[in-house]
N, C-alpha and C positions, 0 to 999 in steps of 0.2 A: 438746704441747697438753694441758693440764689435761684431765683426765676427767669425764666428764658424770655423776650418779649412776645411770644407764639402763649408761653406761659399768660403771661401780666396780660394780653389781650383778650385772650380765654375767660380770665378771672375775672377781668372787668365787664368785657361785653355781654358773657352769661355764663353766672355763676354756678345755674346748674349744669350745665357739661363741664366746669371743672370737677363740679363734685362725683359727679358720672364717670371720671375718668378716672381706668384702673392704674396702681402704682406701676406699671410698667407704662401705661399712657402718660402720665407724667413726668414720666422720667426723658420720653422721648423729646430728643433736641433734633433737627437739623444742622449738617453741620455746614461751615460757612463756605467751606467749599467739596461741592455733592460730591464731585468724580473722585474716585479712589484716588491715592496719589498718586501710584505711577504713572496715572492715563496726563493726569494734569501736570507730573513733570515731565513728559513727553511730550506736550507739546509745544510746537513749532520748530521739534527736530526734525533732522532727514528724514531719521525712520523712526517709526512708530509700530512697534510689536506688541502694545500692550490692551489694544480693545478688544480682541477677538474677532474681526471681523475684516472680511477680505473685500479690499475694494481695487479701482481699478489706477487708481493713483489721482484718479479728477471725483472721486465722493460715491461712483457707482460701484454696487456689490457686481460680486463675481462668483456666484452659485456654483455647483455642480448642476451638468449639465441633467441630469433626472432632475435635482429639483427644479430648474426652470421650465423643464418640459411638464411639469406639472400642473403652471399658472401659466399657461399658452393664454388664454382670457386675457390676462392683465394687460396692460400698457406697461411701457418699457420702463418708465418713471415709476410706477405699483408696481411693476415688477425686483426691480433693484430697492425700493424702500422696505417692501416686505423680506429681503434677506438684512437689513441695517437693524442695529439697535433701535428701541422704541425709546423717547424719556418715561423718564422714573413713570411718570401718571397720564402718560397714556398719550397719544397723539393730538392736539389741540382739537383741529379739525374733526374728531370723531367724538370729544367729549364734549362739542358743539352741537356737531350733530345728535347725539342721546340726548341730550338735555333738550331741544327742541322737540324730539320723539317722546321723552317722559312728559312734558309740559302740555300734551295736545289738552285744549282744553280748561287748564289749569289756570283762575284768576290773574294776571299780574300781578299784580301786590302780593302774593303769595311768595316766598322767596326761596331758594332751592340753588344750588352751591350747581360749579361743573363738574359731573360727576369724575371721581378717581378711576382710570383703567386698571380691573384686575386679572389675574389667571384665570379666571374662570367665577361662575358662581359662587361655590365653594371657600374659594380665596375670599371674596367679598365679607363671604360670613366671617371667618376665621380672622379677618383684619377687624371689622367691629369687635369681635370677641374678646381680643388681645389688648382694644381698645379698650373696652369699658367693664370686662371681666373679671373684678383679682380674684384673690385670692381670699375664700370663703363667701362671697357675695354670693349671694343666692339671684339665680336666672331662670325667670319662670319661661317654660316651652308648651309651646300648643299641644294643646289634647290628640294625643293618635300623632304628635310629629314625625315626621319624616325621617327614614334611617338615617344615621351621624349627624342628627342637632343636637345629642344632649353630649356625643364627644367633641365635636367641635367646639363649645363653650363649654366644657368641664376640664379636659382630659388635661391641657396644657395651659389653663388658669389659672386651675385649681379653686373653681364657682361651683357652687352646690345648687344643683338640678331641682327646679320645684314648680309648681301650678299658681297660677296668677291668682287664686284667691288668698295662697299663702304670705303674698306680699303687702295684704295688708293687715295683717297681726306681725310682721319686722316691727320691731322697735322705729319711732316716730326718727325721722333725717337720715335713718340710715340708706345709703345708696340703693338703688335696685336695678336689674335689668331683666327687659319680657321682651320675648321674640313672637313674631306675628306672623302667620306667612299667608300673604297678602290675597290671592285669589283663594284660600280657604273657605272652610265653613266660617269659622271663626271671624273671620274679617268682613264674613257679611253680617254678624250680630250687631243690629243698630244699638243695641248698649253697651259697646266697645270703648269708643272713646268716651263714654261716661266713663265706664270702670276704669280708664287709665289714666281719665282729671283725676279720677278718686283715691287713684292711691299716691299720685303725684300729689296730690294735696297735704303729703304726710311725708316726703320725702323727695329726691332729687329719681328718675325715673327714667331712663336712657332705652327708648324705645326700639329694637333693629323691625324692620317693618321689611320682610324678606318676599317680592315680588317676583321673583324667579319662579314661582309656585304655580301659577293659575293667570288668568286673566289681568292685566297689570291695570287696564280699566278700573278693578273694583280697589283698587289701593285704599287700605285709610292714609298712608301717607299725607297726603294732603290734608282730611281735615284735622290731620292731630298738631300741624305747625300754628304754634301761637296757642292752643286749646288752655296750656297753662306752662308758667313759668317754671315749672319744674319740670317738666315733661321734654325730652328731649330726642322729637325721633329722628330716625337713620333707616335710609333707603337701600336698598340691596335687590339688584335687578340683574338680566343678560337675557340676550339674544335668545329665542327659543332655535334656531336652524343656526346658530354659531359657536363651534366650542371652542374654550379656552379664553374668553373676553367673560369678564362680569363688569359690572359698576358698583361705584360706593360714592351717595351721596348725603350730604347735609342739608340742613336747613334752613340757611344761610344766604343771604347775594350773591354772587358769584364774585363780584369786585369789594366784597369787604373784608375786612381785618378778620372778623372770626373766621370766616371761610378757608384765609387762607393760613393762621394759625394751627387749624384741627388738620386740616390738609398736611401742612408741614410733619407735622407728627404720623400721621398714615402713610406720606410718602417714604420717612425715615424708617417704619418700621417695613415697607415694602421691597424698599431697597437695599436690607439687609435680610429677606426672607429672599428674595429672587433675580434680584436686582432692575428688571422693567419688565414691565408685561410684554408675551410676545407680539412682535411686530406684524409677522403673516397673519395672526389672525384678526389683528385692529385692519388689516389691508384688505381682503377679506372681507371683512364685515363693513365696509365705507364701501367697497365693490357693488355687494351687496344691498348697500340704503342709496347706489344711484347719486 
């Protein structure tokens, strides 16, 4: 199959997230034009019946009156955005703001993409997993993990469940993925990121580094970017007092070509799992961060 340029950028600017990515991550295109078709031949007719969504004919939603009496709080602009569709990856504004909230602290030069808006936690995971999990790859999961980490990267990959020492008796370049959950015990063992140069050193190693868990202070996120060329981690975080919002981010610039190749591929597979993350809750949660 001829390569995509999300592909060719990937390949070139770092080759081990290509090799990190599962044949279903590969295979994911973008396509040249996102909106389903109907929505896109419908528009600039009279009517428009095909988005799902009731506006007032000048861009403002028109709820039911319970639901609006629910976000009395809101402003009348947050209030009519959170009954609108979100885009595919989440509201600009809010993966500005997170990426400011993840970053407290965090060197410049250190680089880190805007994160993806997801369903939830959960989502986040099950989007990396789809990502970088095929079929028979073995996915080492934290000791004592947490109920639905080894279904969520097993069940619908078809990755074979195992412990991170197992990943370095794989055969040398074969692919690997370890998940880490970030405010654990695990994540405060200072010979962490040795152990994950070390087995990177023998292969392409796609780290999900799941902050949703504990403390997002203690993240190794940070120091595993750059640690080694084969080492490829992946952020997965959310609100603790916010449901239904997760994030999924890279480790990447935010304005480069890898960033927004791997993106293209997350956003396509997101918007054939759900089509956008909900809106009340990215409104909500920007409410929220003031």
């Amino acid at each position: 199959m001829e390569l995509s340029p999300a592909d060719e950028a990937i390949r070139r600017g770092c080759p081990a997230l290509w090799e990190c990515l599962s044949p279903l991550g590969r295979r994911l295109r973008q396509p040249a034009n996102f909106l389903p078709q109907q929505s896109a031949e419908a528009r600039g007719k009279p009517f428009n019946a095909t988005i799902g969504q009731i506006t007032d004919g000048h861009g403002r939603a028109v709820p039911l009156p319970a639901m609006a009496a629910a976000v009395t709080e809101l402003s009348d602009a947050e209030r009519s955005r959170a009954f609108l569709y979100s885009p595919v990856e989440g509201f600009p504004e809010l993966r500005r703001r997170w990426r400011e909230r993840q970053r407290r602290g965090v060197p410049e030069g250190v680089p880190s993409s805007l994160p993806l808006v997801t369903a939830g936690r959960v989502q986040a995971l099950a989007l990396a997993a789809e990502l970088f999990a095929g079929e028979g790859r073995r996915v080492a999961l934290p000791d004592g993990a947490s109920a639905g980490y080894a279904e969520t990267f097993t069940l619908r990959t078809g990755a074979r469940a195992a412990r991170l020492a197992e990943l370095a008796g794989l055969p040398d370049g074969e692919p690997a993925v370890a998940v880490v959950e970030g405010g654990g015990s695990q994540a405060k063992e200072d010979g962490l990121p040795a152990a994950l140069a070390a087995i990177a050193s023998r292969r392409p190693l796609a780290v999900v580094v799941d902050d949703g868990t504990g403390d997002p202070a203690e993240t190794p996120f940070w120091a595993l970017i750059g640690l080694h060329s084969n080492l490829v981690p992946i952020k997965v975080d959310a609100p603790a007092a916010a449901e239904g919002v997760g994030f999924l981010s890279f480790p990447f610039p935010p304005d480069s070509e890898l960033a927004a190749a791997i993106e293209s591929k997350a956003k396509t597979l997101l918007r054939a799992l759900i089509g956008s993350p909900p809106a009340f809750a990215q409104v909500l949660l920007l409410h929220e961060l003031g």
